[in-house]
C-alpha positions, -999 to 999 in steps of 0.1 A, spaced: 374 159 180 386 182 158 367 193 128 393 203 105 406 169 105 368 154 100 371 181 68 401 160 56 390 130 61 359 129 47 371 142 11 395 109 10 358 87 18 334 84 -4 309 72 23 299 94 52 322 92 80 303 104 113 296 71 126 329 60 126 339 96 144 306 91 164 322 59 181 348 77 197 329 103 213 312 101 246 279 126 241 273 121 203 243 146 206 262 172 217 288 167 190 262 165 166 244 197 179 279 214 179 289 209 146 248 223 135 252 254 155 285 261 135 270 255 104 238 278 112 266 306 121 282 299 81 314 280 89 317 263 60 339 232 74 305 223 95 287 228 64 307 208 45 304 180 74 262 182 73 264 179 36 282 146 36 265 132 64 231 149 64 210 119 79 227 128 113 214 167 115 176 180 119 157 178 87 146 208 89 181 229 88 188 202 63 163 210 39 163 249 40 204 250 33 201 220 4 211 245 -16 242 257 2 253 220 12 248 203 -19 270 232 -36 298 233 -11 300 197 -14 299 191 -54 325 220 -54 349 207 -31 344 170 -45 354 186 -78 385 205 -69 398 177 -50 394 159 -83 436 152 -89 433 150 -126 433 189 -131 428 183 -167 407 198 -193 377 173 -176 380 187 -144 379 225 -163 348 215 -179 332 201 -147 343 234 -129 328 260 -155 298 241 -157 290 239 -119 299 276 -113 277 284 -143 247 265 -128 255 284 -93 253 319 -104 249 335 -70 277 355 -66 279 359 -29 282 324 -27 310 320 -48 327 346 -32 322 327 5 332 294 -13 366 308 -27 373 330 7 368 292 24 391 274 3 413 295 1 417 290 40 423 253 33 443 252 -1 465 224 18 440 204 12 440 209 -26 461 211 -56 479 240 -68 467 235 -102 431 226 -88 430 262 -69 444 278 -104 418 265 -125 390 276 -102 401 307 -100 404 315 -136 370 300 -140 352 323 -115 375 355 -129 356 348 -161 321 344 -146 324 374 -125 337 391 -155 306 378 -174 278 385 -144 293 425 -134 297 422 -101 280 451 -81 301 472 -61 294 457 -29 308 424 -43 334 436 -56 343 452 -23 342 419 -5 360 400 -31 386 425 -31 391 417 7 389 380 4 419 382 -18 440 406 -2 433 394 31 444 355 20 473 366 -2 507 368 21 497 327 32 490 315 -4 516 297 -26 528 317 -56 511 298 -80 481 306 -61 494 340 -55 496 345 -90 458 337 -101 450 358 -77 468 389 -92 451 382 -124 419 381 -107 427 416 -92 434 431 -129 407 413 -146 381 424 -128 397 460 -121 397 459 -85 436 465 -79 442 482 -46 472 501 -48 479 508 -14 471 473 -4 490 458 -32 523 477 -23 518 466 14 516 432 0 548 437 -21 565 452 7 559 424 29 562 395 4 596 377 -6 615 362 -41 598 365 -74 558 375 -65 580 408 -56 581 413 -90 549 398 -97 535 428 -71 552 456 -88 539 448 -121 505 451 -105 511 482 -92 529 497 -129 497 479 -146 471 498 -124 485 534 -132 481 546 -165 504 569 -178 481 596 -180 469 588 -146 510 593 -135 507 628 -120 473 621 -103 488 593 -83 520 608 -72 499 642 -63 475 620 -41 504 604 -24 515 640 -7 549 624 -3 565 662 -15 554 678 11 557 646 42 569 661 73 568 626 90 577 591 93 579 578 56 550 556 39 568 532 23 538 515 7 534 549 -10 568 553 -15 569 523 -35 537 535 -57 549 568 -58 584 556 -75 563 532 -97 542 558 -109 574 582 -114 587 554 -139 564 562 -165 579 597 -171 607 600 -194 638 610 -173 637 647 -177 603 647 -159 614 619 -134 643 644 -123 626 673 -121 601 653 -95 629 641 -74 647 672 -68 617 685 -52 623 658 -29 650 675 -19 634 703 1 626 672 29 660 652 37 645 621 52 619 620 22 648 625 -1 670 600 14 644 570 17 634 579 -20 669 571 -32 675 545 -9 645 526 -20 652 536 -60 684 517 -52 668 488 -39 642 483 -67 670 490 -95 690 459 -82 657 437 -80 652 446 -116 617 460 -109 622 493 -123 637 505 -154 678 506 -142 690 530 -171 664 559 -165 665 557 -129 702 554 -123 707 587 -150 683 604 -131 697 601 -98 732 609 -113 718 642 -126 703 648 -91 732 644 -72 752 670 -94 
C-alpha cells in the first residue's frame, strides 16, 4: 500500500490506523519491517507512521527516536489544526520553542514542505514566520544556514504564492538571499511572485554594493551565450544608479552586439512588467540609441 496515502489518512484519525491497513495486506511483517527500515533511513512519512502507531514497530527503534517521533507528530497534528488562529500561533511558537534543535526544524519544514497539500496555506504561513523568528533568535551557524538556504530554493517553483511568499521573507530575514538562485527562480516563475522575486533581488543589493555586483557579473566583457539569470541581477543592480550612470554602463554594452541586444531586450520586458523604474530606464535607452 501506499504510504503517502497511510500519511493522509492517519492525520484525519485520531486513533492509529495500521490495523485497519494491516487487514488488507498479505505479509503484515514485511509491511511492518518496510515502513521501519524507511524510517531508520529519515523518511519522515515512515516516521510519522511509527509515531502514530508505535505498538506495531520494535521497542527498541521506538525508544531511541521518541524524540524525533513524538516531535514530528505533535508538529504535524498542530499544523493540520484548521483554525489557523491566534491559538494555533501560540501552540506553534511554543512547540518550536521547546524543540530548539535546529537541524530538526530544518528537516521538518524541508518535509512539509513536500506535502503542503496536505495543509493549509495559512497553516504553512504561520509556521514559517514562527521558525524565521526562532532561527533569527538561535544564529544559525553557517552550515545551517547553508541547508536551509537549499530547502527553500530547492521547494520554491512547486509552492503556492502564499507559500512562496513566506518563504521570500524567510530568505531576507535571515540574510541568506541567493542572488543567482533567486533570479533563476524569477526567470522561471510566472504572474505576480515575478515581482515578488525582483524585489528580492533589488532588496539584496545595496546601493553601495551596486558596482560590486555588476563587476562580478563580467557581463561587459561576455563573449558567449548570455546568462540571463545575471542579466536580470545585472539590470537590477544598474537601477540603483541615477540615469547618467545607468547610461554610461550600457553603452559599454555596446562593444558586444548580442550582450547589447539581450540587455535592451530584457530592459524592455521588465519596464512593461512594472519591475523596474520605467522613466529612468526608458530615458536611458533613448539617450543610448542616439
Amino acid at each position: 500500500m501506499n504510504l503517502e496515502l497511510i500519511f493522509n489518512l492517519q492525520q484525519k484519525e485520531a486513533k492509529s490506523i495500521l490495523p485497519t491497513v494491516l487487514e488488507k495486506i498479505k505479509d503484515k511483517e514485511g509491511f511492518v519491517a518496510e515502513i521501519q527500515d524507511n524510517a531508520i533511513k529519515g523518511d519522515f512519512t515512515s516516521l510519522y507512521i511509527v509515531s502514530r502507531n508505535k505498538d506495531f514497530f520494535d521497542q527498541g527503534f521506538v525508544n531511541s527516536n521518541d524524540f524525533r517521533l513524538n516531535a514530528i507528530s505533535e508538529i504535524i497534528k498542530i499544523i493540520k489544526d484548521e483554525g489557523g488562529d491566534t491559538s494555533f500561533q501560540n501552540q506553534i511558537i511554543n512547540y518550536i520553542m521547546q524543540v530548539r534543535e535546529n537541524n530538526f526544524l530544518i528537516y521538518v519544514l524541508d518535509n512539509i514542505l513536500y506535502k503542503e497539500e496536505y495543509f493549509t496555506a495559512k497553516n504553512i504561513q504561520v509556521f514559517i514566520s514562527t521558525l524565521s523568528g526562532e532561527f533569527k533568535a538561535s544564529k544559525l551557524d553557517d552550515e545551517q544556514k547553508e541547508r536551509l538556504q537549499s530547502v527553500i530554493y530547492k521547494h520554491f517553483i512547486n509552492l503556492k504564492a502564499e507559500t512562496q511568499e513566506s518563504l521570500l521573507r524567510m530568505l531576507e530575514v535571515l540574510k541568506i538571499v541567493d542572488l543567482y538562485k533567486t533570479a533563476a527562480l524569477f526567470n522561471t516563475a510566472e504572474g505576480t511572485i515575478r515581482k515578488n522575486l525582483a524585489d528580492t533581488v533589488k532588496n539584496y543589493i545595496p546601493y553601495e554594493k551596486g558596482s560590486e555586483a555588476i563587476n562580478a557579473l563580467n557581463i561587459l566583457n561576455a563573449d558567449s551565450a548570455v546568462d540571463e539569470n545575471s542579466m536580470l541581477i545585472f539590470i537590477i543592480a544598474l537601477g540603483k544608479y541615477e540615469s547618467g550612470k545607468i547610461i554610461s554602463i550600457i553603452k559599454k554594452l555596446k562593444s558586444n552586439d548580442t550582450v547589447y541586444e539581450y540587455a535592451v531586450k530584457m530592459i524592455r520586458e521588465l519596464m512593461d512588467e512594472r519591475i523596474i523604474d520605467e522613466s529612468k530606464f526608458s530615458n536611458a535607452l533613448k539617450m543610448v540609441s542616439q
